[in-house]
Legacy VTK file of the C-alpha trace (Angstrom):
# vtk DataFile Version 3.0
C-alpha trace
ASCII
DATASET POLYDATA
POINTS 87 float
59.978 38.363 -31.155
58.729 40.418 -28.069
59.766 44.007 -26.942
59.418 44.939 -23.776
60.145 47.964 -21.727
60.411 49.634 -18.234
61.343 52.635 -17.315
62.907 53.442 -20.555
62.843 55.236 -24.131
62.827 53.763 -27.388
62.073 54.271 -30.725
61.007 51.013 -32.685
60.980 51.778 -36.094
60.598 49.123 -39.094
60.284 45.808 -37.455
58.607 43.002 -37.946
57.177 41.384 -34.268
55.607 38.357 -34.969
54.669 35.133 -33.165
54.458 36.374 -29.307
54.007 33.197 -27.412
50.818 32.047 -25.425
51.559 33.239 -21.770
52.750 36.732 -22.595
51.960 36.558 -26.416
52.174 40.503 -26.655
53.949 42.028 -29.597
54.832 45.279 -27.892
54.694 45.895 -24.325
55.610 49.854 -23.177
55.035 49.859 -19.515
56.171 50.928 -15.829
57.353 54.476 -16.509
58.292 53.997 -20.479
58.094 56.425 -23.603
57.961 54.715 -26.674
57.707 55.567 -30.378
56.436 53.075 -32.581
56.344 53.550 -36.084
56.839 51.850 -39.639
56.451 48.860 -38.006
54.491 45.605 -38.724
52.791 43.946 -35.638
50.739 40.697 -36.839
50.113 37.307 -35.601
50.360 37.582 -31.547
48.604 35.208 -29.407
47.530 38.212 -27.424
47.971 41.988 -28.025
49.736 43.846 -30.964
50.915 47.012 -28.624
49.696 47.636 -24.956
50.501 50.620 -23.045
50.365 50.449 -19.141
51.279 52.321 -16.561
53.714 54.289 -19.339
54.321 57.965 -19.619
53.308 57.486 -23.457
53.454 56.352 -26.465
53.524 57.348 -30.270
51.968 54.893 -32.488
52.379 55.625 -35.832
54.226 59.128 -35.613
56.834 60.961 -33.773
56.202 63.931 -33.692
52.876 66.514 -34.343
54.817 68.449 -36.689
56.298 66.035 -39.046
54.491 63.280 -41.259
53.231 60.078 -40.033
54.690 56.726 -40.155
52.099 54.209 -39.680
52.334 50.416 -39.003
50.428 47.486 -39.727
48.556 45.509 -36.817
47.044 42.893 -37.944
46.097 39.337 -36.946
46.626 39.483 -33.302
44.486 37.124 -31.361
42.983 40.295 -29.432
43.385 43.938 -29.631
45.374 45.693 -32.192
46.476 48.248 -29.435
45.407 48.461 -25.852
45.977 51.132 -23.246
45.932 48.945 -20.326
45.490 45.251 -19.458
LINES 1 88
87 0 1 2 3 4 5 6 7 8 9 10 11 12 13 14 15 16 17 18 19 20 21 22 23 24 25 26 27 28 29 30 31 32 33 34 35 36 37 38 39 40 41 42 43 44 45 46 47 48 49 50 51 52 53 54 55 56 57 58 59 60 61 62 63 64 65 66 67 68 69 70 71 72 73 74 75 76 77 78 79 80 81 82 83 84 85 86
């Protein structure tokens, strides 16, 4: 599974996003204008990158909001970055 996002807002919250393909083989992709939350998720075995952020108002990896406790995901196994800010 891939999630991908433009000009949008979403909150992804306890997923699993597995397998992303050679070719785009991102897990999570917030771009072109997006906010996205991200959190309680697990992000693992991507040919690529677990979470990249371009060209994206932001994003919230792992909490929501300042004041309230985190949420943290698991990234792991992704053929390159865990989380990149721009590709």
């Amino acid at each position: 599974m891939q999630v991908q996002q433009r000009a949008a807002r979403s909150t992804l919250y306890g997923n699993r996003i597995t397998l992303g393909q050679p070719g785009w083989g991102i897990g999570i992709n917030v771009g072109q204008h997006s906010f996205a939350a991200i959190t309680s998720n697990t992000i693992e075995d991507n040919a690529d990158v677990g979470i990249i952020v371009h060209e994206a108002l932001s994003a919230r990896i792992g909490f929501i909001d300042v004041a309230a406790r985190g949420a943290p995901n698991v990234i792991r196994n992704n053929h390159s970055y865990a989380v990149s800010p721009a590709y």
